[in-house]
PDB file of N, CA, C and O in Angstrom:
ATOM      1  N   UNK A   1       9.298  -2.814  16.711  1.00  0.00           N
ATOM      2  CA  UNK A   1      10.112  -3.130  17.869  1.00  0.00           C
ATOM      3  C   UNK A   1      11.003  -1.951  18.245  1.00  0.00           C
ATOM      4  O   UNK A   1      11.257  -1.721  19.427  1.00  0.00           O
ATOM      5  N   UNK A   2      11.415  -1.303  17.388  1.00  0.00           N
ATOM      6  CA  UNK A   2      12.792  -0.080  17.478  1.00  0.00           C
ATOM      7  C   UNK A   2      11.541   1.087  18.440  1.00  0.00           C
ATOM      8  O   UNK A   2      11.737   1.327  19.631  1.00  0.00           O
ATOM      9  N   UNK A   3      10.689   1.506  17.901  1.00  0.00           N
ATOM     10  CA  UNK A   3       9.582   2.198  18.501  1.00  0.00           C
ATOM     11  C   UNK A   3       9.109   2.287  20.044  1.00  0.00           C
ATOM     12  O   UNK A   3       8.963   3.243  20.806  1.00  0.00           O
ATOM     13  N   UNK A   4       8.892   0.602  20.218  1.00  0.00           N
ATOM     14  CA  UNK A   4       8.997   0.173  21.695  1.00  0.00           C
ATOM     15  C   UNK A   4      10.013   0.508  22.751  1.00  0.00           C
ATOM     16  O   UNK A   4       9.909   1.084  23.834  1.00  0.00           O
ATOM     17  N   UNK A   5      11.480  -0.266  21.822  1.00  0.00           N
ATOM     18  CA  UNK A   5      12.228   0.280  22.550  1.00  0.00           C
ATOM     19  C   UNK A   5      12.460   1.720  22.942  1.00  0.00           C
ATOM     20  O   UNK A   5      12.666   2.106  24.092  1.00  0.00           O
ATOM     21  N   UNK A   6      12.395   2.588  21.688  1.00  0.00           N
ATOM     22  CA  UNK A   6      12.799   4.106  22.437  1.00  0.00           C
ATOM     23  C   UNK A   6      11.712   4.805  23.222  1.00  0.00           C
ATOM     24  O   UNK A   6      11.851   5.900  23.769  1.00  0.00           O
ATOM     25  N   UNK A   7      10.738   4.148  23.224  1.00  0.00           N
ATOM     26  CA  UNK A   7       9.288   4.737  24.367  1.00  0.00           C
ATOM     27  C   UNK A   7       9.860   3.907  25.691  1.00  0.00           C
ATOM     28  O   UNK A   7       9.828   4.424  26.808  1.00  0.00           O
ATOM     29  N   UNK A   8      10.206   3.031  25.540  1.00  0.00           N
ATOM     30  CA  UNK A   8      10.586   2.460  26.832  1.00  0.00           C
ATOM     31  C   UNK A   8      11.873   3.462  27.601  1.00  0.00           C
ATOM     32  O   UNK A   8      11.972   3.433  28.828  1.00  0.00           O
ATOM     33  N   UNK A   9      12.435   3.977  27.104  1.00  0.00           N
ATOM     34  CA  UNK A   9      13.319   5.191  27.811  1.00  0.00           C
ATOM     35  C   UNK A   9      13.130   6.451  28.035  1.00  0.00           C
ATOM     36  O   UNK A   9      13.942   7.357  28.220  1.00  0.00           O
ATOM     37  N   UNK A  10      11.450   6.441  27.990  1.00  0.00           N
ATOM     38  CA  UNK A  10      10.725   7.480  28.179  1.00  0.00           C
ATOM     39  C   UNK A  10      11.757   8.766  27.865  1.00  0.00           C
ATOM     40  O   UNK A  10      12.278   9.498  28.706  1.00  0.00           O
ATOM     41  N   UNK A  11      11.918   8.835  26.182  1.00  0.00           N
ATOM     42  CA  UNK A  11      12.985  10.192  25.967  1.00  0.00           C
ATOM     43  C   UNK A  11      11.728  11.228  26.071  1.00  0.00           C
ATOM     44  O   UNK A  11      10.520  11.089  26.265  1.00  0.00           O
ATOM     45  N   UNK A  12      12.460  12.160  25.882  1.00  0.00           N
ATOM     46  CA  UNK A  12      12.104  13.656  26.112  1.00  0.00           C
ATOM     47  C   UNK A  12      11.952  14.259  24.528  1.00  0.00           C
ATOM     48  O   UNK A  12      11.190  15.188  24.260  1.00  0.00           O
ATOM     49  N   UNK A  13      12.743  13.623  23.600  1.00  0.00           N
ATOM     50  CA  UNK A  13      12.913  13.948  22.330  1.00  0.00           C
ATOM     51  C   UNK A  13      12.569  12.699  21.555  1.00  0.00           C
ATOM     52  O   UNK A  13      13.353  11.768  21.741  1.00  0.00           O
ATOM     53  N   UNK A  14      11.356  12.430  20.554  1.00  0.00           N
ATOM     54  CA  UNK A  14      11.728  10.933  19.979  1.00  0.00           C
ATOM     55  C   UNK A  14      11.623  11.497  18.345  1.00  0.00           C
ATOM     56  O   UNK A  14      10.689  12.131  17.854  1.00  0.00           O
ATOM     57  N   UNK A  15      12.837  11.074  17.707  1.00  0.00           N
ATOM     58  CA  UNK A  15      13.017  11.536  16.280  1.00  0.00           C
ATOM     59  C   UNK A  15      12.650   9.929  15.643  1.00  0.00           C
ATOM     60  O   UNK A  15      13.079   8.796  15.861  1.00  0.00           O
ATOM     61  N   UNK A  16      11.618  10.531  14.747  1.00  0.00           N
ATOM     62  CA  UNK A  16      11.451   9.062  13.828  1.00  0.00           C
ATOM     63  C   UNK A  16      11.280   8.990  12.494  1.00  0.00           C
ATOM     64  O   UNK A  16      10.272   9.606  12.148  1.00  0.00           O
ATOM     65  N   UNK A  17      11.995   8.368  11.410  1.00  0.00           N
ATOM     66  CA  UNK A  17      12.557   9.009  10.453  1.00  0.00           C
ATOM     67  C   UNK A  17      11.234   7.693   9.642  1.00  0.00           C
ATOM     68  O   UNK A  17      11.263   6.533  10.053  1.00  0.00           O
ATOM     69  N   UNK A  18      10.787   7.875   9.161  1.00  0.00           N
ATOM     70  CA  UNK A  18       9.721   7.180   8.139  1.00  0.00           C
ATOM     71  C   UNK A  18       8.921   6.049   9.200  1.00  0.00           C
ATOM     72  O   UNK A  18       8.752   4.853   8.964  1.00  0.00           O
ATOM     73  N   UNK A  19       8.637   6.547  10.012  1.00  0.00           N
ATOM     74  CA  UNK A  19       8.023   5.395  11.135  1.00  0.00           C
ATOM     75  C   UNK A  19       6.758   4.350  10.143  1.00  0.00           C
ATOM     76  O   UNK A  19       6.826   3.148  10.399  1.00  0.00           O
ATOM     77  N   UNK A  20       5.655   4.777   9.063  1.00  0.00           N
ATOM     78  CA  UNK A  20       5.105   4.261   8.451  1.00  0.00           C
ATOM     79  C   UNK A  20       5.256   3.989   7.274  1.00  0.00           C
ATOM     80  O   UNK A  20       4.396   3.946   6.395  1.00  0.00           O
ATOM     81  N   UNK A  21       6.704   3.733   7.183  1.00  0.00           N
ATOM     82  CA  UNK A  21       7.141   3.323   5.185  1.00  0.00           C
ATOM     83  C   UNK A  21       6.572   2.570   4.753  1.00  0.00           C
ATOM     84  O   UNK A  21       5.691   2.520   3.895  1.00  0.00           O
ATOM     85  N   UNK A  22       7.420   1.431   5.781  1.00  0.00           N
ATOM     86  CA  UNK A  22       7.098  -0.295   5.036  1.00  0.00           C
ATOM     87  C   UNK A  22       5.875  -0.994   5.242  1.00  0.00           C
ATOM     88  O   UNK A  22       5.713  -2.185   4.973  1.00  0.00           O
ATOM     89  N   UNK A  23       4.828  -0.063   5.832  1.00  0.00           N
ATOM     90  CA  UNK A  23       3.723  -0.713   6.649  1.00  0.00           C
ATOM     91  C   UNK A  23       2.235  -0.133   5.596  1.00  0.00           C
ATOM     92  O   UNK A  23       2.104   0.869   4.893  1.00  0.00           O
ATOM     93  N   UNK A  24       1.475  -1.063   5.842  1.00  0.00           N
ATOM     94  CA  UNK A  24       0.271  -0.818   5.117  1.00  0.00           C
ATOM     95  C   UNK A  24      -0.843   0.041   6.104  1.00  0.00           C
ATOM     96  O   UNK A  24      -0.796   0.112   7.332  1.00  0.00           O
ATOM     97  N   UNK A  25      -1.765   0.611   5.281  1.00  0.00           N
ATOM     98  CA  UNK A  25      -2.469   1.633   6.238  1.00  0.00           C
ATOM     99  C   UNK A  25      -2.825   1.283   7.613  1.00  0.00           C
ATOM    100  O   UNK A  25      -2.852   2.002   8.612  1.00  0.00           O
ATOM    101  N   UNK A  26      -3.048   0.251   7.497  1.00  0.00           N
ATOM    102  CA  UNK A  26      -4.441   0.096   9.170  1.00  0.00           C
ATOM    103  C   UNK A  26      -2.668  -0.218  10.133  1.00  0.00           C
ATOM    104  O   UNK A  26      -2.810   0.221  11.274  1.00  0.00           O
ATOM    105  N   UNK A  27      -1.546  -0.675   9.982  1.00  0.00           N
ATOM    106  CA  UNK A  27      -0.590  -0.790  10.573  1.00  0.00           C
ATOM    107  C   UNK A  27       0.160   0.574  11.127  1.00  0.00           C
ATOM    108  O   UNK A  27       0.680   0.965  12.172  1.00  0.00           O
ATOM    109  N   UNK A  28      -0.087   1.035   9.860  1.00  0.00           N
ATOM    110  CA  UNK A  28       0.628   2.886   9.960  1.00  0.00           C
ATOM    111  C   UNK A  28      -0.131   3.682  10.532  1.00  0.00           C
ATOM    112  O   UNK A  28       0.332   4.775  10.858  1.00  0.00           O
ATOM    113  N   UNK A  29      -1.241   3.426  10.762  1.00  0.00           N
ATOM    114  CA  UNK A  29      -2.264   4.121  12.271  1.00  0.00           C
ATOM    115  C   UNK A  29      -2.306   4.113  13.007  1.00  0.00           C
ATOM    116  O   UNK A  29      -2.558   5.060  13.752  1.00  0.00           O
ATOM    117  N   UNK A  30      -2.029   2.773  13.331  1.00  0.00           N
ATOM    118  CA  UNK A  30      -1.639   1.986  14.963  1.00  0.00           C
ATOM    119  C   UNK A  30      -0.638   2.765  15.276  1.00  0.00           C
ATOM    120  O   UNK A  30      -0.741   3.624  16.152  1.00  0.00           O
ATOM    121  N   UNK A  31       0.413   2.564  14.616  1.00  0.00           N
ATOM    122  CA  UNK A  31       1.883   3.224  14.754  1.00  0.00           C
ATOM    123  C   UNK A  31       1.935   4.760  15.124  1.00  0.00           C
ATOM    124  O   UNK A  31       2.764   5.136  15.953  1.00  0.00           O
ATOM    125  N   UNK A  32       0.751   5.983  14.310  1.00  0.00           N
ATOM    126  CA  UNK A  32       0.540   7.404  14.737  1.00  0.00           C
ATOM    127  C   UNK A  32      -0.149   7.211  15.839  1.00  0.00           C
ATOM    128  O   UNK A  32      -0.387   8.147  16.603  1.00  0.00           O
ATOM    129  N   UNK A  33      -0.452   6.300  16.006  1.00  0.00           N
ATOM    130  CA  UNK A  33      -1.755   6.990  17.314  1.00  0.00           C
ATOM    131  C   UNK A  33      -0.633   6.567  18.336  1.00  0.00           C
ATOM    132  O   UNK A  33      -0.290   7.564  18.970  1.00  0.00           O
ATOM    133  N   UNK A  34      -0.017   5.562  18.680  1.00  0.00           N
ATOM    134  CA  UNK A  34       1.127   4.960  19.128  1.00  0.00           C
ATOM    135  C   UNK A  34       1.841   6.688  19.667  1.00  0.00           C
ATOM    136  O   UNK A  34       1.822   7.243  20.765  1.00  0.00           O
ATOM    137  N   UNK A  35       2.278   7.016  18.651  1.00  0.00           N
ATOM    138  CA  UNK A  35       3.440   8.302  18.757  1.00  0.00           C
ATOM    139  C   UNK A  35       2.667   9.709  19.153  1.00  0.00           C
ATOM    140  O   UNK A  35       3.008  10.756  19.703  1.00  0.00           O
ATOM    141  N   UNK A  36       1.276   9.111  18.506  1.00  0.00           N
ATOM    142  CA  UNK A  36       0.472  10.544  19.279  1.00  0.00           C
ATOM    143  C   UNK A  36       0.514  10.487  20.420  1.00  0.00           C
ATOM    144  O   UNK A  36       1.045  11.394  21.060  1.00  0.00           O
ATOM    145  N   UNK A  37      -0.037   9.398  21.023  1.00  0.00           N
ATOM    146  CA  UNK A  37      -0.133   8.617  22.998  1.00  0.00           C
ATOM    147  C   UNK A  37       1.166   9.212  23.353  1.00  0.00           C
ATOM    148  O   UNK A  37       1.024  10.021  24.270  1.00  0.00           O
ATOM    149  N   UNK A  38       2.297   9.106  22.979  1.00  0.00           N
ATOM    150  CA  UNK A  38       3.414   9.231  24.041  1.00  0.00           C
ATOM    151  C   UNK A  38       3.618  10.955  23.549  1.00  0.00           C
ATOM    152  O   UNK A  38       4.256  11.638  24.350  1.00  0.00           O
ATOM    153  N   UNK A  39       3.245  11.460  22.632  1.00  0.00           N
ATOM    154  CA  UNK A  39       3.758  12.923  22.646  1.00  0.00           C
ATOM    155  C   UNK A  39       2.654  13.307  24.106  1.00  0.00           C
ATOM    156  O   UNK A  39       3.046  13.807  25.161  1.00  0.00           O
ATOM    157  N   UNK A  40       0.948  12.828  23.708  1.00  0.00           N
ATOM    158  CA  UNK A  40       0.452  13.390  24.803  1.00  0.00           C
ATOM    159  C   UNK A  40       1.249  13.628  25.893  1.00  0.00           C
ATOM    160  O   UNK A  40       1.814  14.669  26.227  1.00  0.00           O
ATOM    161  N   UNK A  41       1.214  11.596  26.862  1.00  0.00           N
ATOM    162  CA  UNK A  41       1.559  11.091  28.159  1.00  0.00           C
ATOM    163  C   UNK A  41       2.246  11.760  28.452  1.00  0.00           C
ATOM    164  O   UNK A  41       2.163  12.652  29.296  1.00  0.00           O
ATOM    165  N   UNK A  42       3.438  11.318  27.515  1.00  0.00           N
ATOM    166  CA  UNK A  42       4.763  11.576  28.303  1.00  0.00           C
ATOM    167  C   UNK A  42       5.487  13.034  27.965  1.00  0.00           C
ATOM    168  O   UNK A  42       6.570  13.200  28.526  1.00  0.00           O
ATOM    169  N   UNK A  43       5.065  13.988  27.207  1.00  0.00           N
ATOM    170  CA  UNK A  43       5.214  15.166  26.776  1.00  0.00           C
ATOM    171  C   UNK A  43       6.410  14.938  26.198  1.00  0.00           C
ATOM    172  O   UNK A  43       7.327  15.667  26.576  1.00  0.00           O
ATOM    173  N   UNK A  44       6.658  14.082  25.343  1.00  0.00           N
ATOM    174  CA  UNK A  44       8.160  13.796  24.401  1.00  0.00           C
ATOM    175  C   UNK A  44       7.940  14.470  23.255  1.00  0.00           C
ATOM    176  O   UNK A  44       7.325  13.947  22.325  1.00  0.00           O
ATOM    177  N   UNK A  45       8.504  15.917  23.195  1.00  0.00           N
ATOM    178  CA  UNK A  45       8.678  15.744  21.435  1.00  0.00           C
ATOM    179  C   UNK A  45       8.818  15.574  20.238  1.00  0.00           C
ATOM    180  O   UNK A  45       9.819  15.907  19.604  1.00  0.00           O
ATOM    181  N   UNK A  46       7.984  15.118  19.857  1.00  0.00           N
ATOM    182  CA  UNK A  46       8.203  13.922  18.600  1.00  0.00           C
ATOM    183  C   UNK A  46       8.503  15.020  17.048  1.00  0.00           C
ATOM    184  O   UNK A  46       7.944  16.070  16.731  1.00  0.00           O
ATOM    185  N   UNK A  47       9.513  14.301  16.398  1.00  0.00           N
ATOM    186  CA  UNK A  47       9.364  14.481  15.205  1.00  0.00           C
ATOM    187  C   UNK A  47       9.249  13.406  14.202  1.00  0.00           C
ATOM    188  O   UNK A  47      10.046  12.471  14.136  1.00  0.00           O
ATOM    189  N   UNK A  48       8.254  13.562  13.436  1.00  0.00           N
ATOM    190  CA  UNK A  48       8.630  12.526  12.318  1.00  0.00           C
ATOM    191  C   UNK A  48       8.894  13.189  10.901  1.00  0.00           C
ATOM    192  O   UNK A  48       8.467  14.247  10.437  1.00  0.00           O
ATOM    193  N   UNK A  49       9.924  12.013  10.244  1.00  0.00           N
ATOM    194  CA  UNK A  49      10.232  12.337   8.980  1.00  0.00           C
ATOM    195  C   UNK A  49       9.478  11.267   7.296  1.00  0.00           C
ATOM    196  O   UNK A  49       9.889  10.265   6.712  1.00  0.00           O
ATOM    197  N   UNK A  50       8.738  11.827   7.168  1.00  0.00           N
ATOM    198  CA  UNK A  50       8.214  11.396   6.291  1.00  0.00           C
ATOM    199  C   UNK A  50       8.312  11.660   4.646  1.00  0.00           C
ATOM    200  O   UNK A  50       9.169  12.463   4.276  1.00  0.00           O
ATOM    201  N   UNK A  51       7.712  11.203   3.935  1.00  0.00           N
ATOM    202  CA  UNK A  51       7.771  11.709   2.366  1.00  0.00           C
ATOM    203  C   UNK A  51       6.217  11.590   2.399  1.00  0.00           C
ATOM    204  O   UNK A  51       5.539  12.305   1.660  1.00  0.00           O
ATOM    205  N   UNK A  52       5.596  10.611   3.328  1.00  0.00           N
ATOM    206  CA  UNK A  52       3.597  10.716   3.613  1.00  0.00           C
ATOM    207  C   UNK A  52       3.087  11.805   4.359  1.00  0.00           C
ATOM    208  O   UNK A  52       2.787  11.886   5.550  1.00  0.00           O
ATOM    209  N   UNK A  53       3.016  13.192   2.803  1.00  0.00           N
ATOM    210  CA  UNK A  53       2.411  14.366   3.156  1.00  0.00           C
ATOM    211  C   UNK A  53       1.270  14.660   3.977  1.00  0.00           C
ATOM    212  O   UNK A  53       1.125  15.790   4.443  1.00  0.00           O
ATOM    213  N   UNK A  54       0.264  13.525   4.242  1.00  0.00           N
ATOM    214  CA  UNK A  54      -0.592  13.270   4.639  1.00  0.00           C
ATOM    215  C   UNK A  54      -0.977  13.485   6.314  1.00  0.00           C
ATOM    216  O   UNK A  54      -1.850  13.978   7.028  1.00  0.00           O
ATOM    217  N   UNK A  55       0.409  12.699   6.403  1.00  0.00           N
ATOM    218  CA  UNK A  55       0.577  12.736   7.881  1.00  0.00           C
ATOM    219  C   UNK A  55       0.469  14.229   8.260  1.00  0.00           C
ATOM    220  O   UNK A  55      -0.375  14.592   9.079  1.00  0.00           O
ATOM    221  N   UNK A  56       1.368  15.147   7.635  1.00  0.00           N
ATOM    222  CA  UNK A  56       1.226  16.458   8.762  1.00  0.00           C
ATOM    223  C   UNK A  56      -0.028  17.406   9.180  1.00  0.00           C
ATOM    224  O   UNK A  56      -0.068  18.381   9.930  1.00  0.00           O
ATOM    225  N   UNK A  57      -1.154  16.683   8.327  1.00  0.00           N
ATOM    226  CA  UNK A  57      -2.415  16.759   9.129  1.00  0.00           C
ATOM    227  C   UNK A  57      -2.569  16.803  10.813  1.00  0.00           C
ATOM    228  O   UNK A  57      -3.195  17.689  11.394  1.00  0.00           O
ATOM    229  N   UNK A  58      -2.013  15.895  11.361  1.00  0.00           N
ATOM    230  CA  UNK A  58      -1.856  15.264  12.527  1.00  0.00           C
ATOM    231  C   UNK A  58      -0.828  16.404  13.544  1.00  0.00           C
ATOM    232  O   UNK A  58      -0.885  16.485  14.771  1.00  0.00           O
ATOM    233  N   UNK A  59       0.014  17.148  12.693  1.00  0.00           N
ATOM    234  CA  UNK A  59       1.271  17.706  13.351  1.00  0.00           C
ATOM    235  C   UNK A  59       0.503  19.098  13.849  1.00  0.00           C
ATOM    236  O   UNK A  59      -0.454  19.572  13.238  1.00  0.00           O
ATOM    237  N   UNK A  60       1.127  19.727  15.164  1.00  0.00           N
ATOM    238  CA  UNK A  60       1.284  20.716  15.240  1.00  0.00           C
ATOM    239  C   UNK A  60       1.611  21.577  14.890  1.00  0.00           C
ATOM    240  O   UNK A  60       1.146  22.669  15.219  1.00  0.00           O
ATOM    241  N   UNK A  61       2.880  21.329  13.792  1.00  0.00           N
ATOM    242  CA  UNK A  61       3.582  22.348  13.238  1.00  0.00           C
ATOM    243  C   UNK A  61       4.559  21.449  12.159  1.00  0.00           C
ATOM    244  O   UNK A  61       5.050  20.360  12.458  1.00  0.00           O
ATOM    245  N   UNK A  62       4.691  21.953  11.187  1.00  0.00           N
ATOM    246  CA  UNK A  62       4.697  21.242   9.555  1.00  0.00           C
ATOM    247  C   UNK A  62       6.109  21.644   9.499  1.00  0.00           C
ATOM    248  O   UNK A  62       6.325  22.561  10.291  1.00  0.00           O
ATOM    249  N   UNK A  63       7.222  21.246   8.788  1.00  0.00           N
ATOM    250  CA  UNK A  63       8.400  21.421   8.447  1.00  0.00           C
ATOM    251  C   UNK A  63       8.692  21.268   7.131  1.00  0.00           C
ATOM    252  O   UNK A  63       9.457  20.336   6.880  1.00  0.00           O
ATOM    253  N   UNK A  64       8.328  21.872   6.284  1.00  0.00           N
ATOM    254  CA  UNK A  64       8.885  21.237   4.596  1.00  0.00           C
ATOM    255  C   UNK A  64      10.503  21.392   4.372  1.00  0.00           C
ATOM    256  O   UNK A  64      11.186  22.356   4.717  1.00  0.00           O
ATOM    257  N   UNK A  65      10.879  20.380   3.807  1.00  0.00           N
ATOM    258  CA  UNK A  65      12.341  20.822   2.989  1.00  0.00           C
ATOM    259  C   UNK A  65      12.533  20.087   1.749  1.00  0.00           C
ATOM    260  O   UNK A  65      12.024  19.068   1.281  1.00  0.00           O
ATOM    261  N   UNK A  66      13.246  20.748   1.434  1.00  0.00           N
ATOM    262  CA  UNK A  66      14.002  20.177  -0.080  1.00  0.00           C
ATOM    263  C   UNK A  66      15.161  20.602   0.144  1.00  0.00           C
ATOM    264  O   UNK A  66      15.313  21.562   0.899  1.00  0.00           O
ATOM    265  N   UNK A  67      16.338  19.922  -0.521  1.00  0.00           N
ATOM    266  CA  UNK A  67      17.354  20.024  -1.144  1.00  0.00           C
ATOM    267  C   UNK A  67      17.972  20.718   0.228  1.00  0.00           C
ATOM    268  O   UNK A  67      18.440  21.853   0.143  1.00  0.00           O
ATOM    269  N   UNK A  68      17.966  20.002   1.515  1.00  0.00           N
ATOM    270  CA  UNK A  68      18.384  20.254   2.615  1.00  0.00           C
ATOM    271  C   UNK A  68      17.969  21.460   3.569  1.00  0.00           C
ATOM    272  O   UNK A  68      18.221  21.730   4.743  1.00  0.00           O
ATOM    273  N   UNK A  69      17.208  22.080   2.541  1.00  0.00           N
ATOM    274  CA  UNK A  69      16.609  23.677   3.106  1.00  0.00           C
ATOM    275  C   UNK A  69      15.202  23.642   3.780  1.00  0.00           C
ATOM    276  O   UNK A  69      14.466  22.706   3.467  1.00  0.00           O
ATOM    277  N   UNK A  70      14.807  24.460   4.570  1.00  0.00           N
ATOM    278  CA  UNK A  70      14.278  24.646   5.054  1.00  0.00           C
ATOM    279  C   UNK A  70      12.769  25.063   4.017  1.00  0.00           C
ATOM    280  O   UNK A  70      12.916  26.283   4.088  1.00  0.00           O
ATOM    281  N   UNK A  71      11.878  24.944   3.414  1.00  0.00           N
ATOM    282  CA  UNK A  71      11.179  25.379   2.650  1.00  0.00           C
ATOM    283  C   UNK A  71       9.918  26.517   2.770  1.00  0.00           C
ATOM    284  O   UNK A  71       9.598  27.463   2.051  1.00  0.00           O
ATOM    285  N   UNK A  72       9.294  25.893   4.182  1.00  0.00           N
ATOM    286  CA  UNK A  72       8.227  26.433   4.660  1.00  0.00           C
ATOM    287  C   UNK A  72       7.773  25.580   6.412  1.00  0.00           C
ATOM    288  O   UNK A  72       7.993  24.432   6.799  1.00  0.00           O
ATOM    289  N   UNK A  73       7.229  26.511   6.961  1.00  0.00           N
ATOM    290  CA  UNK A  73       7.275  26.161   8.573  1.00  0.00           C
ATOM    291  C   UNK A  73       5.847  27.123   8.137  1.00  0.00           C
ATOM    292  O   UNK A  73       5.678  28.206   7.577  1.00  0.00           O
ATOM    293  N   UNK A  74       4.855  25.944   8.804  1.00  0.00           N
ATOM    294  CA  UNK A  74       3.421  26.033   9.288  1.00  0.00           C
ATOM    295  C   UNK A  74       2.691  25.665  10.296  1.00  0.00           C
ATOM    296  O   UNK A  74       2.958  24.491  10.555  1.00  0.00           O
ATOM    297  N   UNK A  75       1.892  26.092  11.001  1.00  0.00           N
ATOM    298  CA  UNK A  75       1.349  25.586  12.457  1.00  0.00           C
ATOM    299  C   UNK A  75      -0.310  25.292  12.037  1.00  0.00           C
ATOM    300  O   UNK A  75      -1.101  26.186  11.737  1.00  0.00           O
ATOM    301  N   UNK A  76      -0.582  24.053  12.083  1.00  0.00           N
ATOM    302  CA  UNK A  76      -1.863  23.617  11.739  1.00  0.00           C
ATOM    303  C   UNK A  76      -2.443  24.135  13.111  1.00  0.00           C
ATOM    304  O   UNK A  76      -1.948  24.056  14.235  1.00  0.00           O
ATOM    305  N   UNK A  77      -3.885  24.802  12.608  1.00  0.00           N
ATOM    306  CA  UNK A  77      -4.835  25.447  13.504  1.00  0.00           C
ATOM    307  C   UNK A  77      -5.743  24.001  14.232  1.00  0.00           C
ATOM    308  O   UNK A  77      -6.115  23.945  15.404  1.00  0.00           O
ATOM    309  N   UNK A  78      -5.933  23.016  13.267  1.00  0.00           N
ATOM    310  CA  UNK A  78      -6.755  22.048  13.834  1.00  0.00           C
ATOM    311  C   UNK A  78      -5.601  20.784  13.714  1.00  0.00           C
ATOM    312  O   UNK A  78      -4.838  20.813  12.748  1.00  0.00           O
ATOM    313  N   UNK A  79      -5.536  20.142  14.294  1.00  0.00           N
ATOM    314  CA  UNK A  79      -5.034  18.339  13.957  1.00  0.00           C
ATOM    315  C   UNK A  79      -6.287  17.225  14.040  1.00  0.00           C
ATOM    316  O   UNK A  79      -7.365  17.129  14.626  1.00  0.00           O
ATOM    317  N   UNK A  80      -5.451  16.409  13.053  1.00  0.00           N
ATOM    318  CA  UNK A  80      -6.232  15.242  12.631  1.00  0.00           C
ATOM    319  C   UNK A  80      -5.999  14.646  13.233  1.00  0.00           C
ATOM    320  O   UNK A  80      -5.019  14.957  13.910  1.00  0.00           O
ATOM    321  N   UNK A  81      -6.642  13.335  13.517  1.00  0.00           N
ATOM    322  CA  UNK A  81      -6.378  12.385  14.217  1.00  0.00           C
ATOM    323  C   UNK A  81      -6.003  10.924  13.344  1.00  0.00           C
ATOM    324  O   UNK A  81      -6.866  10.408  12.634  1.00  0.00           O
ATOM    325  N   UNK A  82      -5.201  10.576  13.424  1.00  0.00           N
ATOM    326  CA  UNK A  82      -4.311   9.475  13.035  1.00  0.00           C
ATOM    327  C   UNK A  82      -5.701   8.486  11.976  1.00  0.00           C
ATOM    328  O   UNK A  82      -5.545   8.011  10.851  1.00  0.00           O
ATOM    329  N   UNK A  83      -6.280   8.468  12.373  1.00  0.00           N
ATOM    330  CA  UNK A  83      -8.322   7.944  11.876  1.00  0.00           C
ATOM    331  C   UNK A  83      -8.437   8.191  10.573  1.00  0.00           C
ATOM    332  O   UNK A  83      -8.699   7.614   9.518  1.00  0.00           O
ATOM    333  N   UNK A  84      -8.042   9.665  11.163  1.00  0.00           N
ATOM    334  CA  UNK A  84      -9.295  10.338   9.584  1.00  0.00           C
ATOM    335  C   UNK A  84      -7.914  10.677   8.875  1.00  0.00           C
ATOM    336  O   UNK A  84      -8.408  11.403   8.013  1.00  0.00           O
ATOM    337  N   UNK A  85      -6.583  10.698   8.595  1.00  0.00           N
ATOM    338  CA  UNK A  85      -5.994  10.588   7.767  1.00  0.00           C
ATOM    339  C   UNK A  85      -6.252  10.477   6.381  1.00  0.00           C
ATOM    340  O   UNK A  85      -7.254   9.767   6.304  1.00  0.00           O
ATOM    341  N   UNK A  86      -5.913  10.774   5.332  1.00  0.00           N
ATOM    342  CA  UNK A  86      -6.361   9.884   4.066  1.00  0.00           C
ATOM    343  C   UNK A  86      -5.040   9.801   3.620  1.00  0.00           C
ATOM    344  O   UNK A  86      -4.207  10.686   3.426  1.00  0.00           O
ATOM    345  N   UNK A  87      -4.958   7.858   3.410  1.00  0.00           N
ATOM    346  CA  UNK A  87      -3.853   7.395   2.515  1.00  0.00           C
ATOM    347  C   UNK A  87      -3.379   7.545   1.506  1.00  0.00           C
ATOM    348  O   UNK A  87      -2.399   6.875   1.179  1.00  0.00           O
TER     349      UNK A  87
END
């Protein structure tokens, strides 16, 4: 529901901090492809914050940190699609 709502204000920026925690796989797909659709559409920059390394398959560009730091910044040559993920 929180998701809905902030696509419904068509932001420009959508920060989403564990969007697939509490959710089981086939739910947490729905949910990327969801956030993929509106980065396309609506050209909103999305970030998500995850601890599911998995996901940044999917990302344009990877952000690691630890211990508040910045760790490593990578730009995936190909992206995955929310599909072929592995859980």
């Amino acid at each position: 529901m929180a998701i809905a709502r902030a696509i419904a204000k068509r932001p420009r920026v959508l920060l989403c901090d564990e969007p697939t925690g509490a959710l089981d796989s086939t739910t947490g797909v729905i949910v990327l492809e969801v956030l993929e659709r509106v980065n396309r559409e609506l050209g909103a920059a999305t970030a998500i914050i995850t601890h599911n390394a998995a996901i940044a398959a999917m990302a344009d560009r990877v952000i690691q940190m630890a211990d508040g730091r910045i760790q490593s910044v990578r730009v995936n040559a190909e992206r995955v699609a929310p599909r072929e993920i592995q859980w």
